[in-house]
ROMARDREN-722246 format. One line per field, with one value per residue: residue number from 0; residue in one letter; x negated, y negated, z of N, C-alpha, C in turn. Coordinates in pm, 1 decimal, decimal comma. Example, Ala and Ser with C-alpha at 12.3 -4.5 7.8 and 13.67 -1.06 7.14 Angstrom:
! ROMARDREN-722246
pos = 0; 1
code = A; S
npx = -1319,0; -1285,0
npy = 569,0; 225,0
npz = 780,0; 708,0
capx = -1230,0; -1367,0
capy = 450,0; 106,0
capz = 780,0; 714,0
cpx = -1320,0; -1290,0
cpy = 330,0; -3,0
cpz = 780,0; 787,0
***
This chain:
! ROMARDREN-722246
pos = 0; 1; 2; 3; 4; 5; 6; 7; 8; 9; 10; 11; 12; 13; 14; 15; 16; 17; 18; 19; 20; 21; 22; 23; 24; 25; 26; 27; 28; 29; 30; 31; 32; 33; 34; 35; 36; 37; 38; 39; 40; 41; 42; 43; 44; 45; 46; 47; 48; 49; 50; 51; 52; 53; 54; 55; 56; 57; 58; 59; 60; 61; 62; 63; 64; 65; 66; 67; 68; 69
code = X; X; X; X; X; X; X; X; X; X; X; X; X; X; X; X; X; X; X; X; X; X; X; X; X; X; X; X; X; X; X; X; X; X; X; X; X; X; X; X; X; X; X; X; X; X; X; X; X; X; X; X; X; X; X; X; X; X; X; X; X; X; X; X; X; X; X; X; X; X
npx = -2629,3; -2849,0; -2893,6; -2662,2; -2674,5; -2967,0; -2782,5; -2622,5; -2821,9; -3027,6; -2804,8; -2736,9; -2981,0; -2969,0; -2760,2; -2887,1; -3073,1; -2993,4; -2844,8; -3066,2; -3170,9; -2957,1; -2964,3; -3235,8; -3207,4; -3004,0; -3135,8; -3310,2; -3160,5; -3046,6; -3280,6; -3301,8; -3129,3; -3150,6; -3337,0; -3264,5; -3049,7; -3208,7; -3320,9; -3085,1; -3038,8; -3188,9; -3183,7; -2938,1; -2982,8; -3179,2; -3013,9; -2821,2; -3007,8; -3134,2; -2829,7; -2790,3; -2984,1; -2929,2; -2673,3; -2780,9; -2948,0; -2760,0; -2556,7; -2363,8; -2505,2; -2439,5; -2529,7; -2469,6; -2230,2; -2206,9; -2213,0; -1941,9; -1770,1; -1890,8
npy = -1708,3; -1563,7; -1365,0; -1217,6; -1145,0; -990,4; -761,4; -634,0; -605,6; -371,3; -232,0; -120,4; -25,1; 178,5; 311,1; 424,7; 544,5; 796,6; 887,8; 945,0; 1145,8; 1336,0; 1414,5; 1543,7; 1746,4; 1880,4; 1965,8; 2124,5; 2317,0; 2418,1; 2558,9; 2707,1; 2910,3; 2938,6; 3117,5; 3338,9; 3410,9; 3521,7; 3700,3; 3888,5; 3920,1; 4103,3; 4313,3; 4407,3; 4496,6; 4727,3; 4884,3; 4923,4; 5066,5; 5279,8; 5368,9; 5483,9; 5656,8; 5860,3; 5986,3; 6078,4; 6248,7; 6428,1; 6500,6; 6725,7; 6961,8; 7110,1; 7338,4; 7472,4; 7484,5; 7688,8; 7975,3; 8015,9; 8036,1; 8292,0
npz = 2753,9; 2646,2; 2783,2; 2725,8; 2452,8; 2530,1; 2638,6; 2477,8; 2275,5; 2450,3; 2506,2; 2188,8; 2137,9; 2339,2; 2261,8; 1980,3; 2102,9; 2170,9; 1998,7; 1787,7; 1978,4; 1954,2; 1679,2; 1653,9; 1854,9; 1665,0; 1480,6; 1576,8; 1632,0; 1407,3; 1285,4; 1440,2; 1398,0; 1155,2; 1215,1; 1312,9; 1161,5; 959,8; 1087,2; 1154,2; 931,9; 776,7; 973,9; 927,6; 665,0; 671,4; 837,3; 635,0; 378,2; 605,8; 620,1; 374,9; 303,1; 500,4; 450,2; 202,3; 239,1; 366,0; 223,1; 50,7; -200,4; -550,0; -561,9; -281,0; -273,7; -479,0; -386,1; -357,9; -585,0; -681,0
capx = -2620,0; -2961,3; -2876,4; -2566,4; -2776,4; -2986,1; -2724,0; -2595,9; -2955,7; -3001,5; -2727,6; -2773,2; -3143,5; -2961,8; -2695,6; -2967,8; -3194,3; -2902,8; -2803,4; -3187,9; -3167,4; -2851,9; -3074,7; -3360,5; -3125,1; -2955,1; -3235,6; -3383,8; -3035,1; -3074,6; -3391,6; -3289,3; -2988,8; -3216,1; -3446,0; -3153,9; -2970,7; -3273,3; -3343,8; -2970,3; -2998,0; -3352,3; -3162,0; -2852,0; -3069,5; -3240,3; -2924,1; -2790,8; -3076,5; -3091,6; -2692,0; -2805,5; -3090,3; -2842,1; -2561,4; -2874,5; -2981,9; -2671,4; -2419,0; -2362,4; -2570,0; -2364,4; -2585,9; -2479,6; -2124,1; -2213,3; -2168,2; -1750,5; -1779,6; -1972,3
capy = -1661,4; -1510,5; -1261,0; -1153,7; -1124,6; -876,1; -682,7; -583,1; -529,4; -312,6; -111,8; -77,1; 91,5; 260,8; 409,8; 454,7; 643,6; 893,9; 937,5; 1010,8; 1308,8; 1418,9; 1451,0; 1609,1; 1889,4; 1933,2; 2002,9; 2240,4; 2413,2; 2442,4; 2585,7; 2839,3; 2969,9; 3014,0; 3246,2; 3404,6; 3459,3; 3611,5; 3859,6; 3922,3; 4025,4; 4197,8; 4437,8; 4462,2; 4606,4; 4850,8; 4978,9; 4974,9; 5161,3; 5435,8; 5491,1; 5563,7; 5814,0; 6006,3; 6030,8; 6119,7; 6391,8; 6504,4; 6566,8; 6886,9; 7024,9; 7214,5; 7526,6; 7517,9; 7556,6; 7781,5; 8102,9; 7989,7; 8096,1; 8434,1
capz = 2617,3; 2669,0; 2864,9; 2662,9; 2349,5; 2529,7; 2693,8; 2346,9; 2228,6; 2519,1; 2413,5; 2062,0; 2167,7; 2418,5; 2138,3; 1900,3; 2120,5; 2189,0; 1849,5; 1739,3; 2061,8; 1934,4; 1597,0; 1711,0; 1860,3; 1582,0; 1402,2; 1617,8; 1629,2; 1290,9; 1277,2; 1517,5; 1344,1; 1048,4; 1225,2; 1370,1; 1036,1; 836,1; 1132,0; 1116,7; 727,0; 772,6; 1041,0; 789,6; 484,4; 755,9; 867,3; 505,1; 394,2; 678,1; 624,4; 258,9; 334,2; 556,8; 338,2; 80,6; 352,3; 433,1; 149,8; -15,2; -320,5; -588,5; -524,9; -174,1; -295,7; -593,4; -338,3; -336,5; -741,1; -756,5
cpx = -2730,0; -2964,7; -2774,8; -2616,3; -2861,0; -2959,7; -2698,6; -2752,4; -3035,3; -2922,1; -2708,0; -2877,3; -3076,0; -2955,1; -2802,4; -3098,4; -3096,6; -2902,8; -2982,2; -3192,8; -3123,8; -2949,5; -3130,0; -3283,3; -3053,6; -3010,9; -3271,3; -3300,2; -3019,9; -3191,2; -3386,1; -3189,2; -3038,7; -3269,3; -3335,9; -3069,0; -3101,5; -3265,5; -3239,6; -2985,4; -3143,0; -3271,0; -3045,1; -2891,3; -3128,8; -3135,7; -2846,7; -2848,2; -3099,4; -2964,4; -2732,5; -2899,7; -2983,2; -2796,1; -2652,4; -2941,0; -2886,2; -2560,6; -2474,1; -2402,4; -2431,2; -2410,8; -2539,8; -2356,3; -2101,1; -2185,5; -1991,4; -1750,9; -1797,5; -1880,9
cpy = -1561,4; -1396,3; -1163,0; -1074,1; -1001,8; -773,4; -582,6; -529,8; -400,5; -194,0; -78,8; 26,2; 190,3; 380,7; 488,1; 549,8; 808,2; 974,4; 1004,1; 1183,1; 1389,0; 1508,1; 1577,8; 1756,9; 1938,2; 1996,5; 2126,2; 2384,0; 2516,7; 2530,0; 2738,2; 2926,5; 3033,7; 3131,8; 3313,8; 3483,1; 3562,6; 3759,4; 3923,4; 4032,8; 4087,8; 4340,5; 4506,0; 4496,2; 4714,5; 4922,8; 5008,3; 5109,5; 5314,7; 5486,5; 5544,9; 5681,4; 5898,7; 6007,5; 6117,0; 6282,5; 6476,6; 6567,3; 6700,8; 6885,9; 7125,7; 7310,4; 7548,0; 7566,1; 7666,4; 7922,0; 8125,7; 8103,3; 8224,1; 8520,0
cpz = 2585,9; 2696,1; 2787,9; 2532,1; 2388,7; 2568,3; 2572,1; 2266,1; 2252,0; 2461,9; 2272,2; 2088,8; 2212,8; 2326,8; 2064,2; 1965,4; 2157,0; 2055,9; 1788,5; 1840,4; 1974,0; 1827,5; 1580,4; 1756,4; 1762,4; 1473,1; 1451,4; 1662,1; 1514,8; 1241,1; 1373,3; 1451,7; 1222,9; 1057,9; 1219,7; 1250,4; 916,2; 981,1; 1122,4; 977,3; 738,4; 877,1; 923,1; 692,7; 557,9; 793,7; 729,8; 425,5; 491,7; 648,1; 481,1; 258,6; 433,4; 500,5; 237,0; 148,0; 380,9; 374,1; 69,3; -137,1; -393,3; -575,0; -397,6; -148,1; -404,6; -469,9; -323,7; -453,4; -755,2; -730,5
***
């Protein structure tokens, strides 16, 4: 009976030391995905930004079509 008692005890720990891993990785999954997602949106406002300075560099002035007119 002794023995049975700590077979099951045994495996409870076992379970329970699994399930804390699992945890622990899921955490640090988590934690990675974060970084991962700001550098994400830190490059997406830098490339936002540059396409707006070219477009801002690069489109046409009405003086540059004022010679069509004269």
């Amino acid at each position: 009976m002794k023995n049975r008692k700590k077979t099951k005890q045994q495996l409870a720990e076992d379970r329970n030391a699994v399930y804390h891993k699992v945890i622990l990785h899921n955490q640090e999954l988590a934690g990675k995905n974060t970084e991962l997602s700001n550098k994400i949106n830190v490059l997406e406002n830098a490339l936002a930004t540059a396409n707006w300075k070219i477009m801002h560099l690069t489109r046409k002035r009405w003086w540059q079509f004022w010679k069509w007119f004269n």
